[in-house]
N, C-alpha and C positions, 0 to 999 in steps of 0.2 A: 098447504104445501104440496109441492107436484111428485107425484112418485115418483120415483128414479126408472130410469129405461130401462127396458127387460135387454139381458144379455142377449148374443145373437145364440144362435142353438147348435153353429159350430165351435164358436171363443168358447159356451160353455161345456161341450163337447169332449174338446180338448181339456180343458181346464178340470175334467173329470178323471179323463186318463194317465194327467200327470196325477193328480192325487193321488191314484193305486199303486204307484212306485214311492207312496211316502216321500216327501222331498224333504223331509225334517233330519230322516236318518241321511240325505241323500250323502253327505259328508263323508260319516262311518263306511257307507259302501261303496265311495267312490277311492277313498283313499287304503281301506284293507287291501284289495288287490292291486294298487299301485306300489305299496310297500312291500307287497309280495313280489313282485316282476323286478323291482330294484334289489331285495333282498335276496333273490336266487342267483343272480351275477354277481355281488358284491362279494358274500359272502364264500362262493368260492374263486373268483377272478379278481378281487378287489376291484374291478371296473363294474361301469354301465351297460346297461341292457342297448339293444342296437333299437334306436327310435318308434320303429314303423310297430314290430311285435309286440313293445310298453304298451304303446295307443292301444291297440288290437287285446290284448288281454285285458287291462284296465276297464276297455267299453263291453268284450263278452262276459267279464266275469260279474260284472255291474248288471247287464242284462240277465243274465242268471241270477242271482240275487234277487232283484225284481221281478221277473216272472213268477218268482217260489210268492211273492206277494200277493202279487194280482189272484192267482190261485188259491192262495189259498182264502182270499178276503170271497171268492166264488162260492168258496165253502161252508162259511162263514157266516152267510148271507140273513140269517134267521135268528145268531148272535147278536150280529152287529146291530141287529134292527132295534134291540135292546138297548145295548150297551154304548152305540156310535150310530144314532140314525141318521147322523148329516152324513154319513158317507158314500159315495158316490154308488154303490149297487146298493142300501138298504133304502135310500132315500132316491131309485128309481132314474138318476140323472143317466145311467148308463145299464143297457141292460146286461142276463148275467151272459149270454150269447156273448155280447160286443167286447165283456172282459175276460173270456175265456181264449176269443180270437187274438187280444190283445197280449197276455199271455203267450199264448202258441209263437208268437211272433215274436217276444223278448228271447225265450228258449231258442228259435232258430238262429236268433244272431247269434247267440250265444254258440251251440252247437258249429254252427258254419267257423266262427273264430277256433274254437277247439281244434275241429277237423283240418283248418290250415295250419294250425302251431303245432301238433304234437298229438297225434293219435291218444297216447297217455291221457292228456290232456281232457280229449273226450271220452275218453273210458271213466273218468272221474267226473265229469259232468252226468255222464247218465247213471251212476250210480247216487250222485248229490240228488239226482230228480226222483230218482226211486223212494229214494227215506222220504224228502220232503211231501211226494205224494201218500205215500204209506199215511206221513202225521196228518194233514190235512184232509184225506179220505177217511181212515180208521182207527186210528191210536187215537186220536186227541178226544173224540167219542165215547174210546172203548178203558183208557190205561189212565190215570193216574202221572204215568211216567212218560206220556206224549213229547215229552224235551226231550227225552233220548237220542228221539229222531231227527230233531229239528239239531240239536250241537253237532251231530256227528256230521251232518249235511252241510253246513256253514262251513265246522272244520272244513271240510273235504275242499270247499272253493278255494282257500292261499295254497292249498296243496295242490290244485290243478290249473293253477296262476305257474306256482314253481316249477311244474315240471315242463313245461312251455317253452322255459329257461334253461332248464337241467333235468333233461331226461335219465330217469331209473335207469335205464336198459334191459327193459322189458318187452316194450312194444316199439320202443326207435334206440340203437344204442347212445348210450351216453354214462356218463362215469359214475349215475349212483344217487341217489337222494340226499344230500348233504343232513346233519343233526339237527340244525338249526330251522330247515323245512319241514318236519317234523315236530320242532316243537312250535313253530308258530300255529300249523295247524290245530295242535292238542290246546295252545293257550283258546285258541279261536273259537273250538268245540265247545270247551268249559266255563268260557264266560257268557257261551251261548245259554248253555243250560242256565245261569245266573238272569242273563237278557229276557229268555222267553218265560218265566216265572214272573218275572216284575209284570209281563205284559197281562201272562193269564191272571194275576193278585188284581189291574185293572179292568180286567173283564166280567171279576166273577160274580157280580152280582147276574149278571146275564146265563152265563154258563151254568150256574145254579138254577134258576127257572126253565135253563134248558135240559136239566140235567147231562151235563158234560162233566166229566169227573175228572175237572185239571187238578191240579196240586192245591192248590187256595181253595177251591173247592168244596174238595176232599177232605185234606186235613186243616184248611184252615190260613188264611195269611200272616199269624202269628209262626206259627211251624215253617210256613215258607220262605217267609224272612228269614230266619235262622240258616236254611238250606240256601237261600240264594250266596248271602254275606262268606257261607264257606265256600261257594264255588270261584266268587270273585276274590277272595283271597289265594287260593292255588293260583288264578289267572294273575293277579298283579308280581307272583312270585316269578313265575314261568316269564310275564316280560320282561322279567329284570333278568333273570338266568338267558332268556333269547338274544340279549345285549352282549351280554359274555359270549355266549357261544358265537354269533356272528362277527362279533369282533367290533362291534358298535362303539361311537366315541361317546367323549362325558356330554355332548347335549343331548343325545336320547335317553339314557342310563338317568339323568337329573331330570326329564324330564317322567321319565316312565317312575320314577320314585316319585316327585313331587304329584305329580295326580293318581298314581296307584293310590297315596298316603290319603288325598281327598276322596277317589271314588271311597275308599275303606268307611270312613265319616259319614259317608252318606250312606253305605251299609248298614253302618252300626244306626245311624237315625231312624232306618228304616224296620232295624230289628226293635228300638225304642215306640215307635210310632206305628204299627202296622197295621195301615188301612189301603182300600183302595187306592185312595188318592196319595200317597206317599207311594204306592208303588211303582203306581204312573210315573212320577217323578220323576223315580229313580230309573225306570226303564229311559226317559228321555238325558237325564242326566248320567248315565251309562255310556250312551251312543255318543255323546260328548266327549263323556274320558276314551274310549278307542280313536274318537278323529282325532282328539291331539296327540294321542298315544301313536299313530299311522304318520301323522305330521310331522312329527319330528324324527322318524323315523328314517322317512321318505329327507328332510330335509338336513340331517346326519348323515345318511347315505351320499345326499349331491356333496356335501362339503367335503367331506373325504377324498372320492371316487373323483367328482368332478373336478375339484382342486387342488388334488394331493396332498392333502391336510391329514391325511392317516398314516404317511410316511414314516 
């Protein structure tokens, strides 16, 4: 049998650099801050956000997201050689130079998007980069509690989606932060903290030989389970309370119940089952429950707004 033809070394090249953006979660992070940009006008204009600025937040806050990966997969690079050697910097397809440039370069789109929408807007971008490099540099190393940084970080992107929308009046006037920007953020934060446990419970056998003291770790993926299943129960309550406060109709509110009610199940399987590999799972099947949770969100919002169905 003939071997198959070697990739060319730019297809595979590329085919590297989409990998560091995760294209699995790409769903989750493309539809968070689309629900955010629709969710800051609706909720206080009952209308639509004006075209041009949706695309433009949507693509910098997607690019921030991603950059926070690229970086910190940089960092990573001696875990991963463990835990995920096909991945594109452990297994040499990219060097760590080429995805540290590549990085540098999601963060600028991102920044230049900020800097045209809403000064706010990039005051919260560079402090979203500060935590996330904080985690990725020295917390996730040094603390136990390395998620801290990583929820509050995440939080901080639908909040700097929102203000894009609806300036504080801090740094550009505008009438205020509405309730509802706030708790999206807070949901965001705290199922981060749920999200990034699930990831470090499928790392740890690596971060152990590395001595990285994450949570699974440390105490254990039995213990984590437990801690994760509570932070994603606060988060499924918070999206049902964000429905209320926003003023959301009965397809988001039916939907954010009917898959809160599933993520919970697979919480709880997770607290029944806890290994590695269930936690994996669970981290994939997570980012699942927020894209439909962002989906019907975003398409709650068009029905309403776009066709006067919330009259």
């Amino acid at each position: 049998m003939e071997s198959s033809k070697p990739m060319h070394p730019f297809i595979s090249r590329f085919r590297a650099h989409i990998e560091l953006l995760r294209p699995p979660l790409a769903a989750m992070d493309l539809a968070m801050p689309a629900a955010a940009a629709l969710l800051a006008v609706y909720a206080v204009e009952g209308a639509l956000p004006p075209l041009l600025p949706f695309i433009l937040a949507s693509i910098g806050a997607y690019c921030a997201i991603t950059s926070s990966y690229v970086y910190n997969d940089c960092c990573d690079i001696d875990v991963d050689s463990i835990a995920m050697p096909d991945r594109p910097l452990p297994s040499a397809q990219l060097s760590k130079r080429e995805a540290q440039l590549w990085s540098l370069f999601l963060f600028l789109v991102a920044a230049a998007v900020a800097l045209y929408l809403n000064p706010e807007s990039f005051a919260v971008l560079v402090a979203a980069t500060v935590l996330i490099t904080i985690y990725s540099t020295w917390a996730k190393r040094n603390t136990p509690f390395s998620w801290i940084f990583v929820g509050i970080s995440f939080g901080l992107v639908p909040l700097g989606v929102w203000l894009a929308f609806e300036p504080a009046g801090i740094l550009k006037a505008g009438p205020g932060l509405h309730p509802a920007g706030l708790m999206l953020a807070a949901m965001i934060a705290i199922t981060d903290w749920g999200f990034t446990n699930c990831d470090a419970s499928r790392d740890v056998e690596g971060d152990r030989e590395k001595g990285i003291p994450t949570t699974p770790a440390t105490y254990g993926i039995p213990a984590t389970a437990k801690m994760v299943a509570g932070f994603w129960m606060i988060g499924i309550i918070l999206s049902l309370a964000l429905g209320l406060a926003a003023n959301l109709g009965w397809l988001y509110l039916t939907a954010a119940a009917l898959a809160g009610g599933w993520l919970l199940r697979q919480n709880l399987d997770f607290v029944r089952h806890p290994t590695a590999k269930r936690g994996e799972r669970l981290f994939y099947q997570s980012a699942n429950y927020r894209a439909i949770l962002f989906a019907a969100l975003i398409t709650d919002v068009l029905l309403q707004a776009g066709l006067g169905l919330g009259a």
